[in-house]
C-alpha positions in Angstrom: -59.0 78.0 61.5 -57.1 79.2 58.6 -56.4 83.0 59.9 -54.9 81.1 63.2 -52.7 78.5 61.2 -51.5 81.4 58.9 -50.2 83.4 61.8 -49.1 81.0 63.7 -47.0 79.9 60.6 -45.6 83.8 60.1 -45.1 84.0 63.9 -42.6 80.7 63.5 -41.0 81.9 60.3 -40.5 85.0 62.0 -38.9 83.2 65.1 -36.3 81.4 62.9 -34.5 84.7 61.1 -31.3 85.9 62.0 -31.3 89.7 63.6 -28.0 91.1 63.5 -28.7 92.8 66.3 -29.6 90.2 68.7 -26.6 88.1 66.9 -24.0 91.4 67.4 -25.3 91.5 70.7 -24.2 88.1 71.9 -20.7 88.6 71.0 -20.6 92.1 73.2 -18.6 91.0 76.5 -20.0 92.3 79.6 -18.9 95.8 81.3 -17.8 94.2 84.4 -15.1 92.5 82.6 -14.0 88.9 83.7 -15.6 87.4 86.8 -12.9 87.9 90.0 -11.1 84.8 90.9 -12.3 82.5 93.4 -10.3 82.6 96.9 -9.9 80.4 99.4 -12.5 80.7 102.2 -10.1 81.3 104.8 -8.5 84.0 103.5 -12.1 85.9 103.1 -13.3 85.2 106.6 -10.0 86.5 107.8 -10.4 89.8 105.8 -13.8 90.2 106.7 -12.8 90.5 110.1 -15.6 89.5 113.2 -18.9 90.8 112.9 -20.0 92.3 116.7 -23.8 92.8 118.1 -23.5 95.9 120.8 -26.6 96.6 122.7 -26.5 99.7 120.3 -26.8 97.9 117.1 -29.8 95.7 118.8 -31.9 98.9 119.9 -31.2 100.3 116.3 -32.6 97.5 114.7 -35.7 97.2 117.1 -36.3 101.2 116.3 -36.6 100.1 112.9 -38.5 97.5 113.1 -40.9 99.3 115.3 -41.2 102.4 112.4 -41.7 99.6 109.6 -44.7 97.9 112.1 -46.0 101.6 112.1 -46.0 102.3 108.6 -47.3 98.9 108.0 -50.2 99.4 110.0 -51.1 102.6 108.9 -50.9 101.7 105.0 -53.1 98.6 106.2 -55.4 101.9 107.7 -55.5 103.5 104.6 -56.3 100.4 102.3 -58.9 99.5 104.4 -60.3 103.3 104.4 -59.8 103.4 100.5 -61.5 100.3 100.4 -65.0 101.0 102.8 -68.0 101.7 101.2 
């Protein structure tokens, strides 16, 4: 019981000190700078112009969801070969 109070005493005395590294830290601003002003929404959807589905886009995304169900399945093949006895 002692060796666990003793520690557990160091670990909170340890907790409490100043680093002037974490402290210097803290008063580092960020690389991105200041956070961009907020914008009306209007003015966002208007410059983000509308978004259009072609038959093109739709057979591109079922090509790769039909690779990722392939890949899937075989990593599931390989697990469960890895896995046999």
């Amino acid at each position: 019981m002692r060796p666990a109070l003793l520690f557990a005493t160091l670990a909170a005395l340890a907790g409490c000190a100043d680093y002037p590294e974490v402290i210097a830290a803290q008063d580092v601003p960020t690389a991105a700078g200041d956070p961009p002003p907020l914008r009306p929404l209007d003015d966002v959807l208007a410059e983000a112009g509308t978004a259009t589905i072609t038959p093109e886009t739709t057979a591109q995304v079922e090509a790769r969801a039909a690779a990722l169900r392939a890949r899937a399945r075989a990593m599931a093949a390989d697990d469960k070969a890895a896995t046999a006895p």
